[in-house]
C-alpha positions as CSV (number, residue, x, y, z in Angstrom):
1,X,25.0,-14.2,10.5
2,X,22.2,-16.1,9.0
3,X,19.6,-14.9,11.6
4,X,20.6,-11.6,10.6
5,X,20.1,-11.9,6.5
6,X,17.0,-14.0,7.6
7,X,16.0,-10.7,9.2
8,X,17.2,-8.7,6.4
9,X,15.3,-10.3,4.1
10,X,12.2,-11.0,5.6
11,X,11.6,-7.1,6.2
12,X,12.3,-6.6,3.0
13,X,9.7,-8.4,2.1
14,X,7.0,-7.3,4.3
15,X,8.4,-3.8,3.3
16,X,7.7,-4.2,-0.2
17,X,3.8,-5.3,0.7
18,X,1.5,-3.0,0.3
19,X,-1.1,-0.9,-2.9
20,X,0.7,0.9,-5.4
21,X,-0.8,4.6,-6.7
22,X,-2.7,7.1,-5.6
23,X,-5.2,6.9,-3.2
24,X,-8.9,6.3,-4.7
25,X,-12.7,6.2,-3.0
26,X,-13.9,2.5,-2.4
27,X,-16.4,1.3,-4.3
28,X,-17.4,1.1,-8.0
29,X,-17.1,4.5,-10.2
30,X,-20.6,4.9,-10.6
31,X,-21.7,4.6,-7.0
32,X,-19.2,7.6,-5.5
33,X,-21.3,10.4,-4.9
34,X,-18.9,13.0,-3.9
35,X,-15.6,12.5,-5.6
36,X,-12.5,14.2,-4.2
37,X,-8.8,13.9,-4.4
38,X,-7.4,12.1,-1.5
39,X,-4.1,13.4,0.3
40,X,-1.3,10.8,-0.3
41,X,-0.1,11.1,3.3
């Protein structure tokens, strides 16, 4: 039972990793030459 909310919890928490938003270019603001919205799929 412990292995399994051991389990539980740890993909939970690599679930919850990850960016938050929308998709944006890399790179500073200035430097994007052609800006475009990215799909968030």
């Amino acid at each position: 039972m412990r292995a399994l909310l051991l389990l539980l919890l740890l993909a939970v928490g690599i679930g919850a990793c990850g960016k938050k938003g929308p998709p944006e270019p890399a790179g500073p603001k200035e430097k994007i030459t052609y800006p475009h919205a990215y799909p968030s799929k």
